[in-house]
MARVEX-857538 format. One record per residue (C-alpha): residue in three letters; residue number from 1; x, y, z. Coordinates in nm, 2 decimals, always signed. Example, Ala and Ser with C-alpha at 12.3 -4.5 7.8 and 13.67 -1.06 7.14 Angstrom:
REM MARVEX-857538
code|pos|x|y|z
ALA|1|+1.23|-0.45|+0.78
SER|2|+1.37|-0.11|+0.71
END
This chain:
REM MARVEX-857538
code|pos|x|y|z
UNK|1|+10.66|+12.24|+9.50
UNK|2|+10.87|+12.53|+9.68
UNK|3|+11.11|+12.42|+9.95
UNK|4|+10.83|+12.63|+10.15
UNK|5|+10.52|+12.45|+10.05
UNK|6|+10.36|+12.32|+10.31
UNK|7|+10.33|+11.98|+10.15
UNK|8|+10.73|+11.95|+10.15
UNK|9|+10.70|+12.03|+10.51
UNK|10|+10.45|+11.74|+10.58
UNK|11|+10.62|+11.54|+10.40
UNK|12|+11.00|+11.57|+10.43
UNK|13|+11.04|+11.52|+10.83
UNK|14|+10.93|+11.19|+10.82
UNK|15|+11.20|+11.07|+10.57
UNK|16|+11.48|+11.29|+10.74
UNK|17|+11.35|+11.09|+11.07
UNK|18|+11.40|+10.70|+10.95
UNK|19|+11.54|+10.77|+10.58
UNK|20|+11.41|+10.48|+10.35
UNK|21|+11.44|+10.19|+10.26
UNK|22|+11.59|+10.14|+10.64
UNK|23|+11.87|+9.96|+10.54
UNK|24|+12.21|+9.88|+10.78
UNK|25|+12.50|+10.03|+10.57
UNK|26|+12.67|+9.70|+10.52
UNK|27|+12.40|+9.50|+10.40
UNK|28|+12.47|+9.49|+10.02
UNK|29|+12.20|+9.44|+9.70
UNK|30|+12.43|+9.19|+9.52
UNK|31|+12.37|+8.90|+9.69
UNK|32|+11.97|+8.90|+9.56
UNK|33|+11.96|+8.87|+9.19
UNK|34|+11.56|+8.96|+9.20
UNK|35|+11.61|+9.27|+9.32
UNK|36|+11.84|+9.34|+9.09
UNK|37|+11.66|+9.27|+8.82
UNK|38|+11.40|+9.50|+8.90
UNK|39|+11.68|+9.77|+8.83
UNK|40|+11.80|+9.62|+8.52
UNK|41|+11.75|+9.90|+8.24
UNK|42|+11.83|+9.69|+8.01
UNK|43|+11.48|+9.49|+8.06
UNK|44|+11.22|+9.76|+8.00
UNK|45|+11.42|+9.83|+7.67
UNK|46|+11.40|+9.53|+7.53
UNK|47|+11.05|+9.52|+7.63
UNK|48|+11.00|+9.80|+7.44
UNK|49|+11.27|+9.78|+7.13
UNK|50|+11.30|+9.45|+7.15
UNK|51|+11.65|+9.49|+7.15
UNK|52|+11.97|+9.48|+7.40
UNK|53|+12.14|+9.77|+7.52
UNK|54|+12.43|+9.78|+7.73
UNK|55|+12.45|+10.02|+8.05
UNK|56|+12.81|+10.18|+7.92
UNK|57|+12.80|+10.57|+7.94
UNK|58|+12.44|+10.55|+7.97
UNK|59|+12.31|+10.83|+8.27
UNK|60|+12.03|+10.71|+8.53
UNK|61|+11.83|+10.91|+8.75
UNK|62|+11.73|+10.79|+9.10
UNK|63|+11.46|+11.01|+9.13
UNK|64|+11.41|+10.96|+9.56
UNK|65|+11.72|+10.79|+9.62
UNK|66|+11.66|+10.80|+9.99
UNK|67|+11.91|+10.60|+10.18
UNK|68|+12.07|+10.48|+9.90
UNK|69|+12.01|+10.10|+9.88
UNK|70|+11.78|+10.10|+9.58
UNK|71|+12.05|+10.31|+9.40
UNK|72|+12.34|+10.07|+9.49
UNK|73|+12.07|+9.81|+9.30
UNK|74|+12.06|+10.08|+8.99
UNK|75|+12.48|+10.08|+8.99
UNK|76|+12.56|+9.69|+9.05
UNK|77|+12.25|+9.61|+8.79
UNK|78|+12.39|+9.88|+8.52
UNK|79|+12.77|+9.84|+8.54
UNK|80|+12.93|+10.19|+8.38
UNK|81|+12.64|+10.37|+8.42
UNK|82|+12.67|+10.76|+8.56
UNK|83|+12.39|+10.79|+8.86
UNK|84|+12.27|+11.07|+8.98
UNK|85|+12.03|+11.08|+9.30
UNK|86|+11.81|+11.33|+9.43
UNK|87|+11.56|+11.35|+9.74
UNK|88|+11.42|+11.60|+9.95
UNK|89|+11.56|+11.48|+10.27
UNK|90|+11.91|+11.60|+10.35
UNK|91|+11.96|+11.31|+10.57
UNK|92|+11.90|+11.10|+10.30
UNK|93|+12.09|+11.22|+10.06
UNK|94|+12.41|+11.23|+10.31
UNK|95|+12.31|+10.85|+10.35
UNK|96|+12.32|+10.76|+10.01
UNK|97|+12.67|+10.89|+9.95
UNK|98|+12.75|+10.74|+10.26
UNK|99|+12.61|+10.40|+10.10
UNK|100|+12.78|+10.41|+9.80
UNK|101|+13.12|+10.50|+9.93
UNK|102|+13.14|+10.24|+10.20
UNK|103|+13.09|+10.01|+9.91
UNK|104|+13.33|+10.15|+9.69
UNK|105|+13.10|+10.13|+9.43
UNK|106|+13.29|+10.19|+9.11
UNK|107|+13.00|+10.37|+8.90
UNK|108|+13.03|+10.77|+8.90
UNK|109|+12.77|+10.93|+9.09
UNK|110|+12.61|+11.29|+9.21
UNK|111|+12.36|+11.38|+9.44
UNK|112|+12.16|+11.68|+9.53
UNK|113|+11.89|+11.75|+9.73
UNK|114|+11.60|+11.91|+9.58
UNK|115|+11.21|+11.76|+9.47
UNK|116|+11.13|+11.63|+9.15
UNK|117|+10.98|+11.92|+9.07
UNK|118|+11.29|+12.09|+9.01
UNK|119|+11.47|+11.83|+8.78
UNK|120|+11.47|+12.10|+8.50
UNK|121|+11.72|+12.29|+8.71
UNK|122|+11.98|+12.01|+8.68
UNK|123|+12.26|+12.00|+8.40
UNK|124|+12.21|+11.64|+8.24
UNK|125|+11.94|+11.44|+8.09
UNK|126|+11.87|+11.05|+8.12
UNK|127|+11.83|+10.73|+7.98
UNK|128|+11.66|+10.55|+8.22
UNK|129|+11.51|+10.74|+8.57
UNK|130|+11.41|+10.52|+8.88
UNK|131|+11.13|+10.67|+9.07
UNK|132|+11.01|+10.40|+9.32
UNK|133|+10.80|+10.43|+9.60
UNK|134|+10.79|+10.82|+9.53
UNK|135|+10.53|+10.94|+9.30
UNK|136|+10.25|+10.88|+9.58
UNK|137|+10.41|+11.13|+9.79
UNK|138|+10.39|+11.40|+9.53
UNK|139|+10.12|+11.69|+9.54
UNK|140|+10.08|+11.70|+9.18
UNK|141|+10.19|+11.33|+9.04
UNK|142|+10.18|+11.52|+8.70
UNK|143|+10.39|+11.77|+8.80
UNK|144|+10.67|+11.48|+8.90
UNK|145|+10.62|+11.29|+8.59
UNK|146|+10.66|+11.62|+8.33
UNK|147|+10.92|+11.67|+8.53
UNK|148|+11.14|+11.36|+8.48
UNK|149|+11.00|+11.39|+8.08
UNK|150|+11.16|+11.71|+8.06
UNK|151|+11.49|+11.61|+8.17
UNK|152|+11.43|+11.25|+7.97
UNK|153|+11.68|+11.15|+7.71
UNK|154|+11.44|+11.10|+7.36
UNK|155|+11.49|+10.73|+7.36
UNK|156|+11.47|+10.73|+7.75
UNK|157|+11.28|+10.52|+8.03
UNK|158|+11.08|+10.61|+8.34
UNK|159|+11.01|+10.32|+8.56
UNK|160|+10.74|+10.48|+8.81
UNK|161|+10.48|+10.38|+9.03
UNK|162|+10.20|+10.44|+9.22
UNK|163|+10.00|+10.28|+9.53
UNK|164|+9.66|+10.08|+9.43
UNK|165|+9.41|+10.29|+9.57
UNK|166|+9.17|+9.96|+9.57
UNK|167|+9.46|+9.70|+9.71
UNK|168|+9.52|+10.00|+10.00
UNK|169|+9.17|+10.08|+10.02
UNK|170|+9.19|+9.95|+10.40
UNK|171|+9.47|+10.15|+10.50
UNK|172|+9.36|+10.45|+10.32
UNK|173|+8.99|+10.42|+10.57
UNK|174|+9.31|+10.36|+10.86
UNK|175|+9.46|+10.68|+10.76
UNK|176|+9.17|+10.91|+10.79
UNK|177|+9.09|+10.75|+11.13
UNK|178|+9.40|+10.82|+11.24
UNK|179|+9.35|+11.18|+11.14
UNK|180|+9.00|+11.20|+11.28
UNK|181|+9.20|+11.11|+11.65
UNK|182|+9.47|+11.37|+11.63
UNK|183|+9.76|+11.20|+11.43
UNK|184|+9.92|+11.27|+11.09
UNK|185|+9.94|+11.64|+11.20
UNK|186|+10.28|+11.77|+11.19
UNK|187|+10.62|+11.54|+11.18
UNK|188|+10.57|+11.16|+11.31
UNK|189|+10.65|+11.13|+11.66
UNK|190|+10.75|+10.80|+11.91
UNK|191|+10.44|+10.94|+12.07
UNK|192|+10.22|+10.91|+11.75
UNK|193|+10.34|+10.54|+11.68
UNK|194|+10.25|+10.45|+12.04
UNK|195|+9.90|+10.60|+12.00
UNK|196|+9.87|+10.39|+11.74
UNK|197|+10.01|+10.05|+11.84
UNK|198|+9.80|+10.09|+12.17
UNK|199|+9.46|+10.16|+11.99
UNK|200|+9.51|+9.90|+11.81
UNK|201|+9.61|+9.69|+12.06
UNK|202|+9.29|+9.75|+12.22
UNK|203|+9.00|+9.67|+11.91
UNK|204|+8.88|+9.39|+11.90
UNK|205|+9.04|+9.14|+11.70
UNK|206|+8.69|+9.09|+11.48
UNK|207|+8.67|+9.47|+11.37
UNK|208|+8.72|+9.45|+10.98
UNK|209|+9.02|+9.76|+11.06
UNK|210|+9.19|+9.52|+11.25
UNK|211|+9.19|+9.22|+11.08
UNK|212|+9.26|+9.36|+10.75
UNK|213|+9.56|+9.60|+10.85
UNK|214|+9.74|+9.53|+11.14
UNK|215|+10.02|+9.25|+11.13
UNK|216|+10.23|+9.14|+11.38
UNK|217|+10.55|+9.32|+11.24
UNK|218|+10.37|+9.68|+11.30
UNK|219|+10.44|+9.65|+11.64
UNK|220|+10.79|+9.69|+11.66
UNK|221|+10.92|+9.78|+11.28
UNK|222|+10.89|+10.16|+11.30
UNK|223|+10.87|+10.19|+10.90
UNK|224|+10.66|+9.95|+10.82
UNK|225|+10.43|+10.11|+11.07
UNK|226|+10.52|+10.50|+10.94
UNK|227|+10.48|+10.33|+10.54
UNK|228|+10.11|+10.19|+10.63
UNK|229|+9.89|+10.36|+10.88
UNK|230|+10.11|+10.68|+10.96
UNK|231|+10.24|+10.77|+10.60
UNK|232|+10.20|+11.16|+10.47
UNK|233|+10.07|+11.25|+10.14
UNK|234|+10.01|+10.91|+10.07
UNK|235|+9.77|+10.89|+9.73
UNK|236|+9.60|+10.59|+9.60
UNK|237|+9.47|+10.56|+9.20
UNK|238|+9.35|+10.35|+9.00
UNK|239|+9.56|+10.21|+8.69
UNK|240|+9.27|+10.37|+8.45
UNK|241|+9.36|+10.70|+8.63
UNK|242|+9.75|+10.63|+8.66
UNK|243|+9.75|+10.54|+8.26
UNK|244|+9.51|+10.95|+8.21
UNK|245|+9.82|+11.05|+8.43
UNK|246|+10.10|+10.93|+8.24
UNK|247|+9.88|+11.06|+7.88
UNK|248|+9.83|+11.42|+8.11
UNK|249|+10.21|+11.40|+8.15
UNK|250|+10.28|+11.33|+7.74
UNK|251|+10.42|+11.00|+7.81
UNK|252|+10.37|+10.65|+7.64
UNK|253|+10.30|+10.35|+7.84
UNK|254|+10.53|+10.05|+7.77
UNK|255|+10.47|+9.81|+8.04
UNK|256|+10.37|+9.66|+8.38
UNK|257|+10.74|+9.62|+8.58
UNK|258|+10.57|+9.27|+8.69
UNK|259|+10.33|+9.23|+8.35
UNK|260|+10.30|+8.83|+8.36
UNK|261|+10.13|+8.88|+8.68
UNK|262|+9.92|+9.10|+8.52
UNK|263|+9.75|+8.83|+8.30
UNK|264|+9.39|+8.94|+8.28
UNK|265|+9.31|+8.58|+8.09
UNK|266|+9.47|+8.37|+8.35
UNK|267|+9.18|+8.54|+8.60
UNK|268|+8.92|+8.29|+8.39
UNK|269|+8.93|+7.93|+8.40
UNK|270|+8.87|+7.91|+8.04
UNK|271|+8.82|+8.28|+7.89
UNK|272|+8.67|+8.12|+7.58
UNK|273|+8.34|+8.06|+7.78
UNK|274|+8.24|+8.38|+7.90
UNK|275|+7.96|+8.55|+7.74
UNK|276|+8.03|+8.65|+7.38
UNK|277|+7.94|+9.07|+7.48
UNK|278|+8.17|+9.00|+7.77
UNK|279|+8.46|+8.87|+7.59
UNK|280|+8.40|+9.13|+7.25
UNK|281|+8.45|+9.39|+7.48
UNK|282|+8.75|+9.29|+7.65
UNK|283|+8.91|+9.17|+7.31
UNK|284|+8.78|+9.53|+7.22
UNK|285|+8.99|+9.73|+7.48
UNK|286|+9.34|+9.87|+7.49
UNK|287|+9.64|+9.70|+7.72
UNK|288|+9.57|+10.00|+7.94
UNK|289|+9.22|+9.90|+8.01
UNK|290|+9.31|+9.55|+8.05
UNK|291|+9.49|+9.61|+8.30
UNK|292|+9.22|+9.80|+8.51
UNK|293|+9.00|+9.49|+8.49
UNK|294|+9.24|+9.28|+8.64
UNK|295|+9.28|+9.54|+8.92
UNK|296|+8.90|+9.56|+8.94
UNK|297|+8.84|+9.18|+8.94
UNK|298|+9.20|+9.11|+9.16
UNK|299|+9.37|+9.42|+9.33
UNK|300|+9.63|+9.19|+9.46
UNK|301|+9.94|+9.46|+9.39
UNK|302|+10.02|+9.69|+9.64
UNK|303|+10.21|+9.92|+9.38
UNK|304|+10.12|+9.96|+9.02
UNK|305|+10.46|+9.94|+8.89
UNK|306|+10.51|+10.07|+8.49
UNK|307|+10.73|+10.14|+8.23
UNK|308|+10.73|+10.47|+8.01
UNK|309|+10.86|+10.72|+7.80
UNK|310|+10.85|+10.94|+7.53
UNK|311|+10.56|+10.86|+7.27
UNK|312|+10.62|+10.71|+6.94
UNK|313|+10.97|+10.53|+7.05
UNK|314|+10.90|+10.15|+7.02
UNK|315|+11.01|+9.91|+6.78
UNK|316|+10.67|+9.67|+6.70
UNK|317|+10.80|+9.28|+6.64
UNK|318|+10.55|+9.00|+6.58
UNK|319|+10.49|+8.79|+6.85
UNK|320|+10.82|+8.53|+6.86
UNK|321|+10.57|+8.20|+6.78
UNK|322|+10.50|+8.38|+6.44
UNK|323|+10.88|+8.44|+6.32
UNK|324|+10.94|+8.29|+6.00
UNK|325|+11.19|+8.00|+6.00
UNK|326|+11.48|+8.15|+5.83
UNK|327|+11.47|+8.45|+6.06
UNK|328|+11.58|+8.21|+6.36
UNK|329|+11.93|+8.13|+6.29
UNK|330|+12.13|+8.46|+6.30
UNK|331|+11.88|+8.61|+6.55
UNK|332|+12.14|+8.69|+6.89
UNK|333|+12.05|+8.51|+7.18
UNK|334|+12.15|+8.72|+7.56
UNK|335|+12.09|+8.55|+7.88
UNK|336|+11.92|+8.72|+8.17
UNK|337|+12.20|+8.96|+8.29
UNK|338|+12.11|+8.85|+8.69
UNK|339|+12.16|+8.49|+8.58
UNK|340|+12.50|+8.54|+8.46
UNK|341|+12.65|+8.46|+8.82
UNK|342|+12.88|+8.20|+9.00
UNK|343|+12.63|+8.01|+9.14
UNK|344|+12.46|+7.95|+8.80
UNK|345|+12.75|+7.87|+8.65
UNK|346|+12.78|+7.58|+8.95
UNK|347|+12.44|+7.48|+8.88
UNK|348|+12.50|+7.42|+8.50
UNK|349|+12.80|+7.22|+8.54
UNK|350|+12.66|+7.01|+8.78
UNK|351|+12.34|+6.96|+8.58
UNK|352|+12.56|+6.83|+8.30
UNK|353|+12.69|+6.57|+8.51
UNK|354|+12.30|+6.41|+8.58
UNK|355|+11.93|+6.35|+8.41
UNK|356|+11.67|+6.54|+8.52
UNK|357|+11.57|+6.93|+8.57
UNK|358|+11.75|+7.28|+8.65
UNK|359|+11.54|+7.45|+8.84
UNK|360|+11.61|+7.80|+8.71
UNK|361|+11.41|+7.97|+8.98
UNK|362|+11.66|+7.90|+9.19
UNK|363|+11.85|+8.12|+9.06
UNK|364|+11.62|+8.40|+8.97
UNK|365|+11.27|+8.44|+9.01
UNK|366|+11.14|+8.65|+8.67
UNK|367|+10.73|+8.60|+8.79
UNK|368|+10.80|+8.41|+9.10
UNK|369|+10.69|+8.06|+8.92
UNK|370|+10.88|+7.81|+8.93
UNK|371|+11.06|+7.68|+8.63
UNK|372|+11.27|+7.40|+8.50
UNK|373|+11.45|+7.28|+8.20
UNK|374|+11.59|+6.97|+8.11
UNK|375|+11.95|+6.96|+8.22
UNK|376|+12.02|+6.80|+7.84
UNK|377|+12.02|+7.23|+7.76
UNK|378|+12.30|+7.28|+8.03
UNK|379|+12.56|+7.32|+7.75
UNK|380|+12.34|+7.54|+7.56
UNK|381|+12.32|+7.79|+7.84
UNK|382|+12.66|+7.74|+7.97
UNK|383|+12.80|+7.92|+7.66
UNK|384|+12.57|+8.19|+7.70
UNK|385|+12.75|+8.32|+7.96
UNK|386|+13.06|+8.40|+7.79
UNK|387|+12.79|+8.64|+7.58
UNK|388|+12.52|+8.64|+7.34
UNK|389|+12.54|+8.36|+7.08
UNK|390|+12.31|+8.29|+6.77
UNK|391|+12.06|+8.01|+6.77
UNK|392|+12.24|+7.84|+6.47
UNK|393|+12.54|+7.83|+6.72
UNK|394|+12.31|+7.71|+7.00
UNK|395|+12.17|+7.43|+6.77
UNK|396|+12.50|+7.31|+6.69
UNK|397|+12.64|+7.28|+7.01
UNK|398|+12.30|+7.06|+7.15
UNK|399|+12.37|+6.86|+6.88
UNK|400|+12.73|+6.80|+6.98
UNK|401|+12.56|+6.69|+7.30
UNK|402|+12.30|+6.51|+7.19
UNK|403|+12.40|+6.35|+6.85
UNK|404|+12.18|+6.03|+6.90
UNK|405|+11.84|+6.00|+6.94
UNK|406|+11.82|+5.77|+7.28
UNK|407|+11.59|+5.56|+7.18
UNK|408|+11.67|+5.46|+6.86
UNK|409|+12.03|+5.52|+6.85
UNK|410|+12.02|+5.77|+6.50
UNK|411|+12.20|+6.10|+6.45
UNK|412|+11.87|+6.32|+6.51
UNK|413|+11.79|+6.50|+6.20
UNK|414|+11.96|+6.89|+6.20
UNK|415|+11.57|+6.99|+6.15
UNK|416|+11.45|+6.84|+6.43
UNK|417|+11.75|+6.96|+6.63
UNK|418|+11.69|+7.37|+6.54
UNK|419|+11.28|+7.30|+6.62
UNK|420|+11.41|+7.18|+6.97
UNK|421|+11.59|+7.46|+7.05
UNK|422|+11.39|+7.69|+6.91
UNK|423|+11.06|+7.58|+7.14
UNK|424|+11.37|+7.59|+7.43
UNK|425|+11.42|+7.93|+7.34
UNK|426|+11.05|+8.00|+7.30
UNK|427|+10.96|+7.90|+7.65
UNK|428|+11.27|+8.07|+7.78
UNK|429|+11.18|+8.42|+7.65
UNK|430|+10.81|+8.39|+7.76
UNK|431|+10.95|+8.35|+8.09
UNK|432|+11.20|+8.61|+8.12
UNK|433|+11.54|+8.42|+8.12
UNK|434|+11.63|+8.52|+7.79
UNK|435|+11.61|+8.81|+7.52
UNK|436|+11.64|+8.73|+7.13
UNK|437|+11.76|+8.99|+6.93
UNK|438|+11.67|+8.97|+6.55
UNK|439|+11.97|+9.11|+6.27
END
């Protein structure tokens, strides 16, 4: 795409007119840890290598940096990390680097402004690029992606995303209304959005349109409004077409951002009684197709949100129930970088002090379940954030806290000790709170 094109034209006014995410200035990322984790690069890497990286000298892309708050995420999540961001909108782009040095954010950063098109023209490469809430926008999504491949370190990470054509099926029908009437031509005005909010205003509250698009918050949040009904170049797909897209663009899929809310078995009450064709072919198909029958059966996401990167660059493990016991002892255990805060630390001592459960959601919502552990592992986690400690360490210093067994009064057995933390550890890594990296 030329900075002539007509689709840059359509598209970048809008952004230069209420630059996004519409954030005040002051209002700072730190203080929600599940954001943050979403910018964590550290997470799609050990989904993929299955090991721990640390964000020192590492270079991120914020490929549509926009106002700048998602890229404040990218710095306070990746401490040491060089950012660079890049958008079309000049307004945005002056608002990033406005962002980032109100905050005095301590990471080095460069912007430009230019489309993602042209990310071969700039003098680094990456290890992890951001691309949120852009790749819709683009003419040619495959364009955008060999893009970012080209200018992808070898060992590299694209998060990237695209809108649910079924989840927005609704406000894609809203859209070509709305063009049918004489909006969506040229730049979004005032104007338009009141067309919009009075028509509206006027169908009856029964008509499917109505009902299934239009909440209360459209009628005075200006973005909200442009990001639904009055949103250019917006392009739905289908995750059996985003995952063609991401092979067209010689990438390898890694994972779903969200993937345990992605569970396609979790959609059955018991999958082991569906019809034995059904469930052959399911067992039959790839992740990648998994994934589309969950969107067919539940198109609950707005985005589909994925990891990827160059093919051929993960590190297979067996699943962490199968490990061998002796490989347990020296394997590293790191604790969720976003729970590693004050306010967890708090939380563990006072835990300490009674019976009963931590609620670690509390603290950070991985999958947005809730979870709990008993408060008898307080000490076990407390240690982990002074850094990554081995399990044989870990099993030690639960049994320094729990030498007896409290109903008969024994030492408990070193055996029985190590299979207790290791099911702790287990059920901790399923969920997200920890990674366990193996010598």
């Amino acid at each position: 795409m030329t900075e002539s094109s007509s689709h840059w034209n359509k598209i970048r006014p809008q952004f230069d007119a209420l630059p996004y995410p519409n954030q005040p200035l002051e209002k700072h990322p730190g203080q929600d840890p599940n954001y943050l984790a979403k910018h964590n690069s550290a997470i799609p890497y050990y989904l993929r290598n299955h090991q721990v990286t640390d964000s020192q000298d590492k270079w991120i892309l914020d490929a549509g940096c926009g106002s700048g708050f998602k890229l404040m995420a990218l710095a306070i999540a990746n401490p040491r990390a060089t950012l660079v961001g890049v958008d079309i909108s000049p307004k945005s782009v002056n608002m990033a680097q406005q962002r980032l040095e109100y905050h005095k954010i301590k990471n080095p950063f460069y912007f430009h402004c230019l489309p993602i098109e042209a990310l071969p023209t700039l003098p680094y490469t990456f290890d992890y690029i951001n691309c949120d809430d852009v790749l819709y926008l683009l003419e040619d999504p495959a364009a955008g992606l060999t893009a970012m491949k080209s200018v992808l370190k070898v060992d590299g990470i694209i998060r990237a995303n695209m809108h649910s054509a079924l989840q927005r099926a609704d406000y894609y029908r809203m859209q070509k209304f709305w063009a049918k009437v004489g909006c969506l031509e040229g730049s979004s005005t005032p104007e338009e959005m009141a067309v919009v909010r009075q028509t509206m205003s006027v169908l009856e509250d029964w008509v499917l349109a109505k009902k299934r698009t239009w909440k209360s918050a459209f009628e005075t949040d200006d973005e909200r409004l442009l990001a639904n009904h009055l949103l250019r170049g917006d392009t739905g797909i289908t995750m059996a077409d985003f995952s063609a897209l991401i092979q067209r663009a010689g990438l390898e899929f890694i994972s779903m951002l969200n993937w345990r809310q992605w569970n396609l078995e979790e959609l059955f009450k018991n999958i082991e009684d569906l019809p034995i064709a059904v469930a052959l072919n399911i067992a039959s198909m790839t992740l990648e197709e998994q994934l589309y029958l969950f969107e067919l059966l539940n198109p609950i996401h707005r985005l589909l949100d994925l990891y990827c990167g160059h093919p051929g660059q993960g590190r297979d493990r067996p699943p962490v129930e199968d490990w061998p016991d002796e490989l347990w002892p020296n394997t590293m255990v790191h604790l969720h970088p976003q729970l590693n805060t004050a306010g967890f630390r708090a939380g563990l001592e006072a835990s300490a002090e009674n019976l009963g459960l931590l609620p670690l959601d509390q603290y950070l919502k991985v999958d947005g379940q809730p979870i709990g552990v008993d408060s008898s592992f307080s000490s076990c986690l407390y240690i982990l954030l002074s850094g990554p400690q081995s399990v044989a360490t870990l099993v030690q210093r639960w049994q320094q806290a729990r030498p007896l067994d409290l109903i008969t009064l024994q030492p408990i057995p070193v055996e029985r000790a190590f299979q207790t933390i290791q099911d702790f550890l287990m059920g901790l890594e399923a969920a997200g709170y920890i990674m366990l990296e193996t010598p």
